[in-house]
N, C-alpha and C positions, 0 to 999 in steps of 0.2 A: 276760698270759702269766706264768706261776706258777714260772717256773723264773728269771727275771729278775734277782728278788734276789740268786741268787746265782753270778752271771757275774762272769766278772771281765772285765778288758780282752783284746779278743784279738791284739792286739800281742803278746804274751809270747810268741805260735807263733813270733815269729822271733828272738825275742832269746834262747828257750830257758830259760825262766826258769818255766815252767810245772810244778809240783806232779807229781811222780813217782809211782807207787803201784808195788808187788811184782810185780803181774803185768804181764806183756809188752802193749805194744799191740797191739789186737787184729791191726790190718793197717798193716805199713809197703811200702815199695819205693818204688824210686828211679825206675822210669820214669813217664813225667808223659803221663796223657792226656786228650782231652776230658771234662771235667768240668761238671755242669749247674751251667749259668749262678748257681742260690743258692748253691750249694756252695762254688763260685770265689767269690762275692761273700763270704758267711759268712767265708770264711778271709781275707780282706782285711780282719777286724773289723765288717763290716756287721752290727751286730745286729738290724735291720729284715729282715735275710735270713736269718738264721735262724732267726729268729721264724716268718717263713714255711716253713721248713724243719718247725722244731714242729708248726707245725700240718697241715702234709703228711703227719708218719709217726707221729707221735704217737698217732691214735688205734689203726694196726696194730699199733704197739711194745710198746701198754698189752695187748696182749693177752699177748704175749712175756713180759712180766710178772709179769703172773698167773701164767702159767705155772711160774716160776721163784721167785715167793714164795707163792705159794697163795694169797692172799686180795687178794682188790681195796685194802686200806690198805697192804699193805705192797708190793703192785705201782705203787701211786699214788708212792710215797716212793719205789722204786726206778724209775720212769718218770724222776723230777726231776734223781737221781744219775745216770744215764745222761747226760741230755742234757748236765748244766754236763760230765760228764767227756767227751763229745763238743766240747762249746765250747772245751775244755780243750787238745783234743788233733786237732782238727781238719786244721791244719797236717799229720798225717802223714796222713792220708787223701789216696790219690792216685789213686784211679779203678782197681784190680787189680779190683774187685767194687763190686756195684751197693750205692750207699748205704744202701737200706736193711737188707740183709747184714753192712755194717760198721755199723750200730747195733745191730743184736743181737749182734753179738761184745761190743761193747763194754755193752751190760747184761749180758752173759753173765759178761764180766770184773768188774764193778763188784760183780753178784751172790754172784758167788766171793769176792770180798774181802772183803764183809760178813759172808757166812758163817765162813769163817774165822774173823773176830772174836768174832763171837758165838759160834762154837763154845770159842777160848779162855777167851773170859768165862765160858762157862758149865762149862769145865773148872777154871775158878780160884774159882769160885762152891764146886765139889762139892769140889775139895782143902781149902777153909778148913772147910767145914759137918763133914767129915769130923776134920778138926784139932778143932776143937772138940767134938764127941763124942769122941771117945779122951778126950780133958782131961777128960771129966765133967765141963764146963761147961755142955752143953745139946746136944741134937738136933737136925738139920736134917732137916726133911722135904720134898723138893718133889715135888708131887701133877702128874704129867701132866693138863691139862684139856682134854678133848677138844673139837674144834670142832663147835659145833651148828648151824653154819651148816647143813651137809650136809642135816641131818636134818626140816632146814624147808622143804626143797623140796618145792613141790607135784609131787608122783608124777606128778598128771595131765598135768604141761605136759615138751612137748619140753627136754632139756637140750641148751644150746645149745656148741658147742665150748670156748668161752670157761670158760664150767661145768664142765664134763665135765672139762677138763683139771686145775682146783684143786681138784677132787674125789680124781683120783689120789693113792695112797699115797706119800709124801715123793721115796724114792727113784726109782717108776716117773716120777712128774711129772718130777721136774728132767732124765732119762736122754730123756724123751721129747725135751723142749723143747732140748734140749741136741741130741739127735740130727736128728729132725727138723723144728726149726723153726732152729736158729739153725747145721745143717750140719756139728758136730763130728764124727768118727770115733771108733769105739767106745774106741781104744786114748787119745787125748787125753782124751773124759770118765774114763776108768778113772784117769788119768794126775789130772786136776782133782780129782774125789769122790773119790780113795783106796779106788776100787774096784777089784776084779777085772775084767778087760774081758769074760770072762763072764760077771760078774755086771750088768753096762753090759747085755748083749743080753740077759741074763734080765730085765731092769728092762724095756727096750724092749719084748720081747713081750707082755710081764704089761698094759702103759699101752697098747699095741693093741688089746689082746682085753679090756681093761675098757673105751673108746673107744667099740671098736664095738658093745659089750655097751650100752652109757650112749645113745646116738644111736639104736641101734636101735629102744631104747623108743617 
């Protein structure tokens, strides 16, 4: 199991010692209900159970993924971050919704966060290239490279959902998986991507009717 390395102990759910990040957990609440038997086990520290957990939703989540980074490498590395911040945070999972529901909130969240980051990096990348041009020290140029993945698809063969979906343009993708695969309301995605929440259902319709424009083939 590839996510192993980097577990930590899950004793920390009770002593609250466990690594915070910006954004809210996905789901908390205080009433307490039955809960399937890994799940219960997993938050007691059983790593053997949530191991099995792994490989129960694991392969659904990687689809969630894709979705949400566009290419199978960077949904592979966002599968991994999901889970340790699932192991992480486990302890508040308390059965309001069905588990695998609260694992896609929680890539949902991990996903936002990285973005984020990478979006400051790459706004403190353009402030310096730019510092430096005014100086007449030198030029920055960065070339969008477009992904050729797309364009290597055999025409002939069905594109399969999985596909179809990391094909979407940036913003229809993320608005789709956002809305309907991991259950946001238009007004929470506007609220996350710093969109307009018409532009949230303009994003939506556009990633439907390319969908079933792509499947229909």
């Amino acid at each position: 199991m590839s996510f192993g390395r980097k577990l930590q102990p899950a004793h920390r759910h009770q002593t609250g010692c466990a690594p915070s990040l910006d954004l809210p957990d996905p789901l908390t609440g205080n009433a307490s209900v039955a809960l399937d038997p890994l799940v219960r086990a997993a938050q007691t520290g059983d790593a053997t159970a949530f191991a099995a957990l792994y490989d129960a939703h694991a392969p659904r989540l990687f689809a969630v993924c894709v979705g949400l980074a566009g290419n199978r490498v960077d949904a592979a590395e966002l599968l991994q971050d999901t889970f340790v911040r699932a192991w992480e945070r486990l302890g508040t999972f308390r059965g309001e919704s069905a588990f695998p529901t609260w694992l896609h909130r929680v890539a949902v969240n991990v996903f936002l966060l990285q973005e984020r980051t990478r979006q400051r990096r790459v706004q403190r990348v353009a402030t310096e290239s730019e510092l430096i041009s005014n100086a007449g020290v030198g030029e920055a140029h960065t070339t969008a490279v477009p992904d050729a993945t797309t364009s290597a698809l055999d025409v002939g063969l069905r594109v399969d959902l999985e596909t179809a979906i990391a094909r979407l343009p940036d913003g229809a993708r993320r608005v789709f998986v956002l809305y309907d695969i991991a259950g946001y309301e238009h007004a929470e995605i506007a609220q996350q991507l710093g969109i307009a929440e018409g532009t949230s259902k303009s994003h939506l319709f556009r990633a439907r009717r390319l969908l079933r424009g792509m499947l229909d083939r």
